[in-house]
N, C-alpha and C positions, 0 to 999 in steps of 0.2 A: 532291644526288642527282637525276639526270637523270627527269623523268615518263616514265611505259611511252607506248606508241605504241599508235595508234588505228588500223585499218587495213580500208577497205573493203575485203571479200571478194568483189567482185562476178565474179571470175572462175571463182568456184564456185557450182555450184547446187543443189539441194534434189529428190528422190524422195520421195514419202511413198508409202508401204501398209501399207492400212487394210485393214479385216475381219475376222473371228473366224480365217479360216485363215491372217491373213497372217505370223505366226510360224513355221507349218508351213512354210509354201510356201519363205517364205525362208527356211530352215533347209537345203532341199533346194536349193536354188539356191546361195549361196555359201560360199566357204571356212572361215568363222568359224562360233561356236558360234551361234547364233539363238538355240537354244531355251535357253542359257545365262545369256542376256543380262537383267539384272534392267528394272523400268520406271526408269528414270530413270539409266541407265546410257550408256555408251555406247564401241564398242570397232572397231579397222580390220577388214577384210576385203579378200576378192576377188571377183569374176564373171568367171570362165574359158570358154571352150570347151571342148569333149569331150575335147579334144587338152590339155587343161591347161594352154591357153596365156591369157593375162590380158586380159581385155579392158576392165577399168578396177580400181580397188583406190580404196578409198573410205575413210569413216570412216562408222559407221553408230550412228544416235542411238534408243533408246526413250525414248519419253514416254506415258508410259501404255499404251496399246495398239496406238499408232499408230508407224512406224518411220520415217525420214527417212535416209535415204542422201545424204550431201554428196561429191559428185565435182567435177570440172573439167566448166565449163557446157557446154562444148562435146561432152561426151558425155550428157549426161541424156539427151537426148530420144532418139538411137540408143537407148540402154540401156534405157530405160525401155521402148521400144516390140522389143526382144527379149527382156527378161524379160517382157512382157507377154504374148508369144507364147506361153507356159506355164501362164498361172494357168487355161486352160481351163474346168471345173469349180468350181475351188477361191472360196473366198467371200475375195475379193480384191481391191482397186480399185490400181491403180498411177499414179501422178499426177504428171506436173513440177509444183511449185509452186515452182521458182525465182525467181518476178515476185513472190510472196506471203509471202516472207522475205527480210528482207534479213539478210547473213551480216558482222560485224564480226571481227576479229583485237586482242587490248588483250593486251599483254606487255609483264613490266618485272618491276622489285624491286615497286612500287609497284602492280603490277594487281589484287592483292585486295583493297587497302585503296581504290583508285577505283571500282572496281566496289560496295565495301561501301557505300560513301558517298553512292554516286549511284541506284543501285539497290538496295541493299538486302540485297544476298543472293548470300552466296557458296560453290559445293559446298565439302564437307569433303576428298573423297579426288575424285586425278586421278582423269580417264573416271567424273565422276560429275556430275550434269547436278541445277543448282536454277531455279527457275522462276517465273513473276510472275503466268504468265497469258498476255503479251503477250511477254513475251522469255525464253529456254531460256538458262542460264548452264551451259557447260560448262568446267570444269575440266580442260585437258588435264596440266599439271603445273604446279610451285609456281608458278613466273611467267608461263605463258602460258593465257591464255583466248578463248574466241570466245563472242560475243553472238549466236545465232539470234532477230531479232527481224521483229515483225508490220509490214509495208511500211507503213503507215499510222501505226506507231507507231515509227519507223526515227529520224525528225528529233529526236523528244522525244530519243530517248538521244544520237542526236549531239551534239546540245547541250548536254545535259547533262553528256556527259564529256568536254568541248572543253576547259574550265577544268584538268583534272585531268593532260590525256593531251596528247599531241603526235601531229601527223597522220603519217601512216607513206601509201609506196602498199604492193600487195598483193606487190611484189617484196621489201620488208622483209619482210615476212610468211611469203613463201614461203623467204628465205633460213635461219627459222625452224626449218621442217617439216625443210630440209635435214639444217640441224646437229644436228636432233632423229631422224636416221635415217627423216622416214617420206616413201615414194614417194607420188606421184599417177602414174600409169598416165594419158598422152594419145594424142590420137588418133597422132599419130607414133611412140608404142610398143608399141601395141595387139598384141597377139599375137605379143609377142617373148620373154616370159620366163613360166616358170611362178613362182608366189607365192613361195617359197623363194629365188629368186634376188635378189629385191630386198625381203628379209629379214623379207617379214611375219609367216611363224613365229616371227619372234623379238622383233614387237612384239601378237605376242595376235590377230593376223590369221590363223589358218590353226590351224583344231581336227584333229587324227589319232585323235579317237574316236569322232566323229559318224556318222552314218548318208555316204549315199551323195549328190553334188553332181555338175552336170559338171565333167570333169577330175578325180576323186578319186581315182581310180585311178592317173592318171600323178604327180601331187602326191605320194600317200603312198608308190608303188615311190618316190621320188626322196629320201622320209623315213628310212624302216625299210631301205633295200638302200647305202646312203652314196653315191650316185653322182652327187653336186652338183660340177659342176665351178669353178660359177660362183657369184660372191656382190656386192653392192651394195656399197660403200665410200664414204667421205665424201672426195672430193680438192679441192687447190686449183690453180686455174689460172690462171698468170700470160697476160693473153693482150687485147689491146686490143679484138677483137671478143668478141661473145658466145657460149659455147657454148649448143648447144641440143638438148632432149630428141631424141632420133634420130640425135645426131652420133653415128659411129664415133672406137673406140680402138683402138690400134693399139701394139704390141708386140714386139721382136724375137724373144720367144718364137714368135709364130707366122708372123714375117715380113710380106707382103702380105696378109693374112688377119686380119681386124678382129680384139680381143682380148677387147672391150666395146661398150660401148653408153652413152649420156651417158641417163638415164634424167629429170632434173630438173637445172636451174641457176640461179644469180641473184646477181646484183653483192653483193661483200662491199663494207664500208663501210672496210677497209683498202686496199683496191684490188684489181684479178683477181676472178676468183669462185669462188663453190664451186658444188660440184656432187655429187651424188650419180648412181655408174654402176655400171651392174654388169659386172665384169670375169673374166676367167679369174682363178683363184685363185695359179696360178705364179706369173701375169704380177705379181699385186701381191708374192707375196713376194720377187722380185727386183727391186721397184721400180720395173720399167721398164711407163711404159705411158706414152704420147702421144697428145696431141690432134687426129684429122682424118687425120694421117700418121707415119709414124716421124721423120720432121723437125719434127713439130710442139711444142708444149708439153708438158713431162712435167708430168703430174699428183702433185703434191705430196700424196702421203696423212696426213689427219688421224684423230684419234681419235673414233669413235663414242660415243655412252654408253652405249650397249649392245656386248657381249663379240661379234663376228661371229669362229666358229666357222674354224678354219684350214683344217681337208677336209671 
């Protein structure tokens, strides 16, 4: 049996906020439930515009009182310094500490029982988070996990599961997320889709009973009135270069008129890649949808593990 894989995260980074109001605050800022969320919990979300359009989708961790938002690093510091633009009043600090965790990926048959071994402690239930002190063990499902660990105590664990695990880069990792349905939102897709479209309602990302956020309004018309045209899908593409977050799809349904958008992608180890886009919904149930051009690669649709909704 093959060891899980060990995989620096270093392309993602770390938000904390801290303070007695920082559950409110954030509760009113993003899509996801806040004040839902248990301590030692941890579930996706969104940070939208007014207009309901995405300007990153995250995963978001409680540990006690303190919250940690893991995005793609290239947005923290934006994000963090426009959500920061809000907490005015409110008893709030917002912080990049991307230098002061280091973030690992360990997936496999085998990732709870190296983790158990080396570290000691593994959550019970996915999106449940157990803890050393020095490293946050979360649990995303039965075989994939990420280590949040203290930069100064980063080497101990590498070492420690070197024996156990096999080196991966963050492109294995990210081929992961794909197959697992869930988006990262980069700066090349920033304000291209509202949350719905690249299916976070339908992994726990996006609450329709909460108080008011920006973009609540156009999210939930898009909920309660059925008017989604468009939805994220898992495809494969044969194709010698690489697709990339921002590439257009394209369609005979709409002609010259892009049909989608390549939202995330990353070499499969069969060869081609996959990728996760979000497309008109026609376009997929007739098949037809290409990469770049109507001459390009059709997109080979695979199966989600979750149900994506036909209208």
């Amino acid at each position: 049996m093959n060891p899980p894989i060990l995989a620096e995260l270093s392309h993602f980074g770390l938000l904390e906020f801290s303070g007695e109001d920082a559950q409110s605050f954030l509760n009113g800022q993003l899509s996801c439930d806040v004040g839902g969320l248990s301590p030692w919990q941890a579930q996706y979300g969104s940070y939208s515009t007014p207009q309901g359009r995405m300007l990153a989708s995250f995963l978001l961790l409680r540990a006690a009182d303190t919250y940690y938002m893991q995005l793609p690093r290239s947005l923290c510091e934006p994000i963090r310094k426009r959500i920061a633009m809000f907490i005015l009043r409110s008893k709030v600090k917002a912080a990049d500490v991307s230098d002061v965790w280091i973030l690992f990926g360990i997936a496999g048959t085998n990732a709870a029982q190296a983790i158990k071994k080396k570290i000691g402690q593994v959550p019970p239930a996915p999106m449940e988070i157990a803890t050393t002190g020095t490293v946050f063990i979360l649990k995303l499902d039965a075989t994939r996990f990420q280590l949040i660990v203290a930069a100064d105590h980063a080497p101990q664990i590498s070492n420690a599961l070197a024996d156990e695990t096999t080196l991966a880069s963050h492109a294995a990792w990210d081929l992961l997320d794909i197959r697992a349905g869930v988006p990262f939102i980069t700066p090349e897709t920033q304000e291209q889709f509202v949350p719905q479209m690249t299916n976070l309602d339908l992994i726990g990302g996006v609450s329709f009973s909460k108080g008011c956020y920006p973009g609540q309004e156009i999210v939930a018309r898009m909920h309660y009135r059925g008017k989604l045209k468009q939805r994220m899908y898992l495809a494969r593409i044969d194709a010698a270069d690489p697709p990339h977050a921002g590439d257009k799809v394209f369609s005979s349904t709409l002609g010259e008129q892009a049909a989608g958008t390549i939202v995330n992608a990353a070499p499969a180890p069969e060869g081609g890649y996959d990728a996760l886009a979000v497309l008109q919904i026609k376009s997929v149930a007739i098949g037809d949808a290409h990469w770049k051009s109507l001459a390009g690669p059709l997109l080979q649709f695979k199966q989600l593990p979750y149900e994506v909704p036909s209208a």
